[in-house]
C-alpha positions as CSV (number, residue, x, y, z in Angstrom):
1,X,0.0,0.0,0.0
2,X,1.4,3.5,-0.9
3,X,0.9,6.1,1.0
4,X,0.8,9.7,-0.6
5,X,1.2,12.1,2.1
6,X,3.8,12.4,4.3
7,X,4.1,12.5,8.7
8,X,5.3,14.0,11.0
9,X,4.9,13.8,15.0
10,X,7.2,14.3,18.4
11,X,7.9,10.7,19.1
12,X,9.5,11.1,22.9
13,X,7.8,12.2,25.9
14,X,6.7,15.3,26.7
15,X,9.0,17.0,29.0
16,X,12.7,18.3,29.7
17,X,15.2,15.9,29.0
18,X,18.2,15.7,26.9
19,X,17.0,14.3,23.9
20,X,13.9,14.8,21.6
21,X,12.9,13.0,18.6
22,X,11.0,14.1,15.8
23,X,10.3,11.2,13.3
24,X,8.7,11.6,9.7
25,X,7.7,9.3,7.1
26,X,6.3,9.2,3.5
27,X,7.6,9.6,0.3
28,X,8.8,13.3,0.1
29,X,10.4,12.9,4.0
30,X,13.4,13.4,2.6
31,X,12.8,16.6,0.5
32,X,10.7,18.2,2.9
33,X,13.4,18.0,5.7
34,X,16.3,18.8,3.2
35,X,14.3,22.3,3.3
36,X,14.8,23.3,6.3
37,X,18.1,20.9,7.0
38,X,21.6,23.1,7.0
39,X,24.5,20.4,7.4
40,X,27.7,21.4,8.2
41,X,29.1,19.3,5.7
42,X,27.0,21.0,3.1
43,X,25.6,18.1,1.2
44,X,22.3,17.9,1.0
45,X,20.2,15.0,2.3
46,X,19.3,13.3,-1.0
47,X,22.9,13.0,-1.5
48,X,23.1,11.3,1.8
49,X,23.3,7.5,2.3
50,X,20.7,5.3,3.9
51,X,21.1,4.7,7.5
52,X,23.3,7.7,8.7
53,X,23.7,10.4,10.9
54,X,24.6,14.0,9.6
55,X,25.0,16.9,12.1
56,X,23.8,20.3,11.4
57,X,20.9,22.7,12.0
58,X,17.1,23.6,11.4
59,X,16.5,26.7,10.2
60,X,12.9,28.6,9.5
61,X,12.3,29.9,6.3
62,X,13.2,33.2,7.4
63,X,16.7,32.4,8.1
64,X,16.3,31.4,12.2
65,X,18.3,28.9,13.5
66,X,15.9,27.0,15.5
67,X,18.1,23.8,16.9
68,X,21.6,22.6,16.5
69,X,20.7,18.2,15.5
70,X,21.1,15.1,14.4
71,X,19.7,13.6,11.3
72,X,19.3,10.1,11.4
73,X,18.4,9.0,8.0
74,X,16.5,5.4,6.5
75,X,15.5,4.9,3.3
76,X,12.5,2.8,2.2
77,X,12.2,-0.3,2.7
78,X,14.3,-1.4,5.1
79,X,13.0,0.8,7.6
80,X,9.5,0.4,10.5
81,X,7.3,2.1,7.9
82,X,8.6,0.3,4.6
83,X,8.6,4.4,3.5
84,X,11.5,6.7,3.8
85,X,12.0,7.8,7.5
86,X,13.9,10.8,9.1
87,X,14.4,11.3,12.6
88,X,15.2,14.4,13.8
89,X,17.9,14.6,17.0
90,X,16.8,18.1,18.7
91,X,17.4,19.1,22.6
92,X,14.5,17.3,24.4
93,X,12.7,20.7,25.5
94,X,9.1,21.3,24.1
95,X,10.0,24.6,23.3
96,X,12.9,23.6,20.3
97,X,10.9,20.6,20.0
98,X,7.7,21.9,18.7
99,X,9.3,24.6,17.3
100,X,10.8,22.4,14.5
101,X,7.7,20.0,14.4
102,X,6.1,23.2,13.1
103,X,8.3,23.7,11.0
104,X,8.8,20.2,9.6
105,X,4.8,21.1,8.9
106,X,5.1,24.1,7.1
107,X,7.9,22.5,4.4
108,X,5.0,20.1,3.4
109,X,4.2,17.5,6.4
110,X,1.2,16.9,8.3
111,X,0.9,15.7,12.0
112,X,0.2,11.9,12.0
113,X,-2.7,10.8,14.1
114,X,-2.1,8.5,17.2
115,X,-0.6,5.2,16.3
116,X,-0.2,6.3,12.3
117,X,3.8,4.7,12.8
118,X,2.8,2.0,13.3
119,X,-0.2,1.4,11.5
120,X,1.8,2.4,8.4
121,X,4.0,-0.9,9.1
122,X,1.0,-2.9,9.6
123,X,-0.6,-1.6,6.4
124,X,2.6,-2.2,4.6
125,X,3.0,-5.6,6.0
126,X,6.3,-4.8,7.9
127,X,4.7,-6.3,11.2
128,X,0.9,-8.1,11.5
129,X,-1.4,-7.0,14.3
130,X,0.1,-9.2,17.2
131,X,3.0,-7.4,16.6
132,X,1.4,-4.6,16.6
133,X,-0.1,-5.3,20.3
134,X,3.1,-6.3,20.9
135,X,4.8,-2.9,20.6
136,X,2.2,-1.6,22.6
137,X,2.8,-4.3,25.2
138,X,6.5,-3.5,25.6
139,X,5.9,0.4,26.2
140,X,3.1,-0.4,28.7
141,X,5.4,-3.5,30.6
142,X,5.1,-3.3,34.1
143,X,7.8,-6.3,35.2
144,X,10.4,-8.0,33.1
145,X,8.3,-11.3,32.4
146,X,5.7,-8.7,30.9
147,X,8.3,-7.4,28.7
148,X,9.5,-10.7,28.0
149,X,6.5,-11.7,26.8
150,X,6.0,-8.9,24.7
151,X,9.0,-8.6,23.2
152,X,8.8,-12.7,22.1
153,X,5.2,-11.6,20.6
154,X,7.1,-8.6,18.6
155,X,9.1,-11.5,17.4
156,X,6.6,-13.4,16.0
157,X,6.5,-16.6,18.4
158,X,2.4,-16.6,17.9
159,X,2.6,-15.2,14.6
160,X,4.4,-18.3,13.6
161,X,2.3,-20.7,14.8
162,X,-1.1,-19.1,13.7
163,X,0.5,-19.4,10.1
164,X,1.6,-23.3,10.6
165,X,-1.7,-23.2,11.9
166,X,-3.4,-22.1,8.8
167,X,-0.9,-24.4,6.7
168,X,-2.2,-27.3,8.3
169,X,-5.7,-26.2,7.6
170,X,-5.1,-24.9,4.0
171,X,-3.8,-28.5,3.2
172,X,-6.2,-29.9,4.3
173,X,-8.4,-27.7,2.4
174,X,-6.8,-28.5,-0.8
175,X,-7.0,-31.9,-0.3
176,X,-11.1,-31.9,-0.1
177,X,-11.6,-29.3,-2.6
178,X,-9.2,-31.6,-4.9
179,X,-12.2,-34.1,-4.1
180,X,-14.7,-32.4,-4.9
181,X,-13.6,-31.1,-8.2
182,X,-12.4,-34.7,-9.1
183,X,-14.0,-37.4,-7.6
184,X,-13.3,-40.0,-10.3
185,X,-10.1,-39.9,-8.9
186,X,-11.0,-41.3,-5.4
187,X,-10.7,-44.7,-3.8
188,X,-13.4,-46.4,-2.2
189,X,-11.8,-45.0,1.6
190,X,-13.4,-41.5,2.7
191,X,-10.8,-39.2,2.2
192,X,-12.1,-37.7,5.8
193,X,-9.6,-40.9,6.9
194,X,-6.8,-38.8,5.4
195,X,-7.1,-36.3,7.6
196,X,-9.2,-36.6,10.7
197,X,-5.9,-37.3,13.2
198,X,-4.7,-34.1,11.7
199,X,-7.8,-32.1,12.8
200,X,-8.0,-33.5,16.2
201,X,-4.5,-32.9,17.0
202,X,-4.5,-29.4,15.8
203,X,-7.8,-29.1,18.0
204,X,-5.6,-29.7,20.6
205,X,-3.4,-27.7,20.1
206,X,-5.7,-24.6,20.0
207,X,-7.3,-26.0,23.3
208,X,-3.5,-26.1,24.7
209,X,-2.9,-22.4,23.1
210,X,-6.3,-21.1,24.4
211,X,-4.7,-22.2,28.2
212,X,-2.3,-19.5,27.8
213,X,-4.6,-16.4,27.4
214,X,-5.8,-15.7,31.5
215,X,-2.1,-16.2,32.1
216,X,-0.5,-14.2,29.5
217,X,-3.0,-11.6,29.9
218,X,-2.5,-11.2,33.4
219,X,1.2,-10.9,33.4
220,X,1.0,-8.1,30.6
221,X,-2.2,-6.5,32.9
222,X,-1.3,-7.8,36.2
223,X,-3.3,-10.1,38.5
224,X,-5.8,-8.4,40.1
225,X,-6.1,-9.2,43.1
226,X,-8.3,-7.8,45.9
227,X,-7.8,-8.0,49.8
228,X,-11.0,-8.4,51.3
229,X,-12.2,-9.0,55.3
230,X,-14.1,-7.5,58.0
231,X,-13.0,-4.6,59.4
232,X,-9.7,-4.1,61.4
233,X,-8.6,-7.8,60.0
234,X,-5.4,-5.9,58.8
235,X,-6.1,-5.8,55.2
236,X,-4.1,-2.3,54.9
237,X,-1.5,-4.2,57.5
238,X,-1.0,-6.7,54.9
239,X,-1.3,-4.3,51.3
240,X,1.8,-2.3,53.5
241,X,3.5,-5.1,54.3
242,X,3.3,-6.8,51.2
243,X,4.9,-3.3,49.5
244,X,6.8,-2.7,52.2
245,X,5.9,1.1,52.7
246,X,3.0,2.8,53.7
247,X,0.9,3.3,51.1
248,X,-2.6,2.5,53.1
249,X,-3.8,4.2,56.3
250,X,-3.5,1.7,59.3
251,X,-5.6,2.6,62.5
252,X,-7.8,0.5,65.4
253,X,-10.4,2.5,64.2
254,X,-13.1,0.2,62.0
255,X,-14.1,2.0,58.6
256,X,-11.0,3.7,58.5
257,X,-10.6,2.4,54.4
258,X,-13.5,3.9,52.7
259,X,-12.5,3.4,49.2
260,X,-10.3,1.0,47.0
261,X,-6.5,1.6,47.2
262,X,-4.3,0.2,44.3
263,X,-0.8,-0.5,44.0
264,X,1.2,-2.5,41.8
265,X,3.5,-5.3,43.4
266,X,6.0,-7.7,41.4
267,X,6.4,-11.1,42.7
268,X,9.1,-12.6,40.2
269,X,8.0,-10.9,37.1
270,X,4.7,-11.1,37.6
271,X,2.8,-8.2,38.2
272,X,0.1,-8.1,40.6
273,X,-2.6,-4.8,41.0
274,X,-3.6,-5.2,44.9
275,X,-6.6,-3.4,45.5
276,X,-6.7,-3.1,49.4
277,X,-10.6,-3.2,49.8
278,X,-13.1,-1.5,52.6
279,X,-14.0,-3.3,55.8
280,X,-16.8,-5.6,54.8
281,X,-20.2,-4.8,57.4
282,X,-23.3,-3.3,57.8
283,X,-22.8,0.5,58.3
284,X,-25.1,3.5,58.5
285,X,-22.1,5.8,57.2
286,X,-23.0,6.7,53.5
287,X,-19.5,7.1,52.7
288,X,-18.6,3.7,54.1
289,X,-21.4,2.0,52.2
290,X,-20.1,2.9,49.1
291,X,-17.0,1.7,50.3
292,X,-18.4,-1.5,51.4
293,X,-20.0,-1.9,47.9
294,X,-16.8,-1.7,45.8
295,X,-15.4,-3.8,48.0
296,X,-18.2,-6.2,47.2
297,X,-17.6,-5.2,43.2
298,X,-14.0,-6.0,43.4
299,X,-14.9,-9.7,44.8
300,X,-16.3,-10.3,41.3
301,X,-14.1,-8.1,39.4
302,X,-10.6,-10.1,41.2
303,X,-8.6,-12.8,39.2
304,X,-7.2,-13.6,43.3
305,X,-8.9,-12.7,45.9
306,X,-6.9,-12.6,49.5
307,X,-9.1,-13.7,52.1
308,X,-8.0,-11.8,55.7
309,X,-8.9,-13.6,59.1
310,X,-8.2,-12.6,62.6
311,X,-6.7,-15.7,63.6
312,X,-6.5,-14.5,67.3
313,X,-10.5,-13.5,66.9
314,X,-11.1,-16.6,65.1
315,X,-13.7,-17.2,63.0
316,X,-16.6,-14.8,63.3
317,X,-20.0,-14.9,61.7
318,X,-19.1,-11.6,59.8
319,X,-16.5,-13.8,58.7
320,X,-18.4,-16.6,56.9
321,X,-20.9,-14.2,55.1
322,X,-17.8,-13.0,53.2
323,X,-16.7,-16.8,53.1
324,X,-19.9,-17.3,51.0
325,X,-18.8,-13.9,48.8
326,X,-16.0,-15.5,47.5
327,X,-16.4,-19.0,46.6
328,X,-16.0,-19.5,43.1
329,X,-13.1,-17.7,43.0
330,X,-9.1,-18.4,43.1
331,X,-8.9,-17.7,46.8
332,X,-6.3,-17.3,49.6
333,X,-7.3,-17.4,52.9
334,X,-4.6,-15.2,54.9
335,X,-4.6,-15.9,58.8
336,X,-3.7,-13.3,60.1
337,X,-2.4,-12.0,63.9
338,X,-0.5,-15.2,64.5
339,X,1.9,-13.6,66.9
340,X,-1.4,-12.7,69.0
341,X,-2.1,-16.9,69.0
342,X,-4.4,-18.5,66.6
343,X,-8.1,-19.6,67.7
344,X,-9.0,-21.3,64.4
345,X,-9.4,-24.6,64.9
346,X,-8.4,-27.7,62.7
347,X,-12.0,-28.8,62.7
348,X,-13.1,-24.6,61.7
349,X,-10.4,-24.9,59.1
350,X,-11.6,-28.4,57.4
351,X,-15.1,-26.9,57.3
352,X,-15.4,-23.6,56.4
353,X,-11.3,-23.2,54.5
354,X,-11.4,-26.4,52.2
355,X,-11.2,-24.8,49.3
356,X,-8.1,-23.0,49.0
357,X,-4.2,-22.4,50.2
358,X,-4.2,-21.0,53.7
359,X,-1.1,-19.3,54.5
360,X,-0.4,-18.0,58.1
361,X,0.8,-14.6,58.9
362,X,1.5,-11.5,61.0
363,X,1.4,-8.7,59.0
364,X,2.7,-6.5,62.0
365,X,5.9,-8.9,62.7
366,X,6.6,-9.3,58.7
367,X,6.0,-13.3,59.4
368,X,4.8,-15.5,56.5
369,X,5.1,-13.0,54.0
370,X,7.6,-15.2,51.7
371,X,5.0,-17.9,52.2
372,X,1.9,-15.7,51.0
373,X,4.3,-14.3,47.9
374,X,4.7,-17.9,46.8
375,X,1.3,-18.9,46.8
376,X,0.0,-15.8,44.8
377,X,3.0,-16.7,42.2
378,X,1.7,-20.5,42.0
379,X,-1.6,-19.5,41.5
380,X,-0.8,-17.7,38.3
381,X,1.7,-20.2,36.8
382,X,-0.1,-23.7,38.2
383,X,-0.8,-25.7,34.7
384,X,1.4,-23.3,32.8
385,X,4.7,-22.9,31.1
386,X,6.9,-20.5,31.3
387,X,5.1,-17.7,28.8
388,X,8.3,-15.7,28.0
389,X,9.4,-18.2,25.3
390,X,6.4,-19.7,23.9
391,X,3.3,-18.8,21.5
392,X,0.6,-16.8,23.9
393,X,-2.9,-15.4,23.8
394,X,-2.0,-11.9,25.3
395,X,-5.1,-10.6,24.8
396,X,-9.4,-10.8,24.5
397,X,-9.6,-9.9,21.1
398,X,-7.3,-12.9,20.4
399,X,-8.8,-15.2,22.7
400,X,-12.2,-14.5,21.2
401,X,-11.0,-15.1,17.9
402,X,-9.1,-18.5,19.0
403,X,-12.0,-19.3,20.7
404,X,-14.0,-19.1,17.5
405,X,-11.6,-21.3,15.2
406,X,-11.8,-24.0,17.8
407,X,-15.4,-23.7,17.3
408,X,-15.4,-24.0,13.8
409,X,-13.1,-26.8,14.0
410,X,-14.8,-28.7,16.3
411,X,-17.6,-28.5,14.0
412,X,-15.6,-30.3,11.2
413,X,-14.6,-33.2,13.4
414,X,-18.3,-33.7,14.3
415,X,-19.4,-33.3,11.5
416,X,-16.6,-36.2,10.1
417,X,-18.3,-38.7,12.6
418,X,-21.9,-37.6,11.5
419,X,-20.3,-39.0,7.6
420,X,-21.3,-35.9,6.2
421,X,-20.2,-34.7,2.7
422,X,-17.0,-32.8,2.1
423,X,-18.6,-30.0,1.0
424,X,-19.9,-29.2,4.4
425,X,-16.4,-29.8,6.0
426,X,-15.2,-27.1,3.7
427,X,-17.4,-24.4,5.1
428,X,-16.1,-24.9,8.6
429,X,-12.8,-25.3,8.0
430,X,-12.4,-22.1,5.9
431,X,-14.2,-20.2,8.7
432,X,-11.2,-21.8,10.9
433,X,-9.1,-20.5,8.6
434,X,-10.5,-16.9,8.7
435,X,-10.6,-16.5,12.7
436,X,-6.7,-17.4,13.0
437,X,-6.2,-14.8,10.4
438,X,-8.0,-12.5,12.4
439,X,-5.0,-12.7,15.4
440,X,-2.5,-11.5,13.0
441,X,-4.9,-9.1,11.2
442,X,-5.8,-10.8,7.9
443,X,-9.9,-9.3,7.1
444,X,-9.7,-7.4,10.2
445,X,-12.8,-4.2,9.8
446,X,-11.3,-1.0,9.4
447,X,-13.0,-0.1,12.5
448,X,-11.5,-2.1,14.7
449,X,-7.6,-1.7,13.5
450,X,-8.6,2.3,14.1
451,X,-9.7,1.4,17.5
452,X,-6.3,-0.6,17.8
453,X,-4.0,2.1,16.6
454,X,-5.7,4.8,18.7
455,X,-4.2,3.6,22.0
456,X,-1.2,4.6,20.7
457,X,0.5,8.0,21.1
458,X,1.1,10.6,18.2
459,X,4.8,9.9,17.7
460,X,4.3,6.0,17.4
């Protein structure tokens, strides 16, 4: 796809620093930056190599030095884009920094919308549309595992295997459409018997893919998890103690946390959003109710939910009405108060605590903390491999579309035991086809890759 105009957008933060970048791309980059472009060498940029740095200055039509830079120069293809591409080295002030963008306008650019960068590469098919959310994976990483992952997207790890993917099926494909067109040319076996092992293996591996999308989209979003109990169980104790600062207000005093507090904690690379909850009770405090409810909301909300008990109290009736609250869900049950004694029975904890890990703490003393850590990290990785190196779902809009190819494929292997016809295998199989494409961005509706790019910022 050619694109005729040509962009232009601040593609570093805004702020003070040391460096800003202003990139542009499109066919005339190159001649409209040569206009306002004064290297001290005096040659002029299309005389320039591909993939170089020339020092010099901008200057405004009137004459105006506006920034001594740096112009790093690509020429199409080999560059993000696949177009020509010039970035331009100025001091990393807004001032200098919009004062050339405007300039880099006014020799014939226009400002790019949000995400045009990239959407240019997609368009151009320099990168498909997992890579895409890849690059917008690694600028939002919030641990190293999430940037791992990303980064092993970016590089195509489940690009690749949607495409052997759609190999397998295209074969297959060929194969019955071959049957169709010619059956004079087939033996008395179905040809379903050709490749029916084929479709249930690659059924399972889509199931065995599908595993990977809660995980991997919890370590690019992080787990959230919410710390939920009665009042004064020390669920701001343990959110505290778990960051180890004092991000939550800790009194005697019930009612004290009236509203959700979040904070990000990594346990190993895996990122996990703690929402340190309101006391769970009936209250006549309006502001506490509301509290109370989004407590409530984050129960269902939670991918973990950390279950607080007064150990010394023991277990209260308040207690088990938040017991029932939670059942369903990947749950922790944190004793807490230890170093006061415990007054939870075995017999309490066989009846009402079957159902998940208990893990005994003092939030005060820092005691069982390492224990609590582990258990939130097993949670998240119990049934799965390591995600850094390996093909994974990272997102909903590729789960929904895995989702629907296994669908469609399990239709075809149903249909094989009904002994239908190949024609009606054929349907299914190239709507199987179709939602794999859709991961990487083959038929994707304009709308939705404009809804993709816009997350983006204006420089990317």
């Amino acid at each position: 796809m050619l694109f005729e105009d040509t962009i232009a957008a601040i593609s570093t933060p805004i702020g003070v620093g040391g460096i800003g970048i202003i990139r542009v791309s499109g066919k005339e980059a190159i001649s409209i930056v040569d206009k306002i472009f004064k290297a001290a060498n005096k040659k002029s940029l299309k005389d320039i190599g591909s993939h170089t740095i020339t020092y010099g200055h901008i200057v405004s039509q009137s004459g105006k030095v506006l920034d001594e830079v740096l112009i790093m120069l690509m020429k199409g293809p080999k560059t993000f884009t696949r177009e020509d591409v010039i970035e331009i080295n100025c001091h990393g002030g807004p001032i200098p920094l919009n004062a050339v963008l405007m300039e880099v306008i006014n020799a014939g650019a226009r400002l790019a919308d949000s995400g045009e960068f990239t959407k240019r590469a997609f368009l151009n098919g320099r990168i498909d549309l997992a890579q895409v959310e890849a690059i917008m994976d690694i600028i939002e990483a919030k641990t190293e595992l999430s940037l791992s992952q990303a980064v092993g997207q970016l590089e195509g790890n489940l690009s690749k295997k949607i495409r052997e993917y759609q190999d397998t099926l295209i074969q297959i494909i060929a194969r019955i459409e071959v049957s169709i067109d010619y059956p004079e040319y087939d033996d008395d076996e179905p040809i379903t018997n050709d490749f029916e092992a084929e479709l249930r293996a690659l059924s399972a591996e889509l199931n065995e893919l599908l595993k990977t999308a809660d995980t991997g989209k919890m370590i690019r979003d992080g787990v959230k998890t919410a710390i939920v109990g009665r009042p004064n169980v020390g669920k701001s104790s343990l959110l505290n103690a778990l960051l180890e600062e004092n991000k939550a207000i800790v009194t005697d005093i019930p009612g004290t946390t009236r509203d959700v507090v979040e904070a990000y904690l990594n346990i190993d690379g895996i990122p996990f959003q703690l929402l340190d909850t309101a006391g769970i009770r009936e209250t006549e405090d309006v502001v506490e109710q509301i509290g109370v409810e989004r407590s409530k909301s984050s129960i269902e909300e939670a991918d973990l939910v950390l279950m607080l008990v007064d150990a010394h109290a023991g277990l209260l009736d308040k207690d088990k009405e938040i017991l029932a609250q939670v059942k369903g869900k990947h749950v922790i049950y944190v004793f807490n108060k230890n170093d006061l004694g415990s007054n939870i029975t075995p017999e309490i904890t066989q009846e009402h605590f079957n159902d998940g890990k208990i893990i005994n703490i003092s939030a005060k003393e820092q005691d069982g903390l390492k224990d609590l850590r582990n258990a939130m990290k097993e949670i998240v990785i119990k049934g799965n491999a390591t995600v850094s190196n390996q093909a994974t779902i990272s997102n909903q809009r590729q789960k929904q579309a895995l989702m629907n190819a296994i669908k469609s494929l399990d239709k075809v292997i149903e249909a094989i035991e009904m002994g239908l016809p190949e024609d009606c295998l054929a349907i299914d199989l190239h709507d199987a086809f179709g939602h794999l494409g859709m991961i990487v961005g083959e038929s994707l509706k304009e709308e939705i890759i404009n809804q993709l790019f816009s997350r983006f910022c204006l420089g990317k």
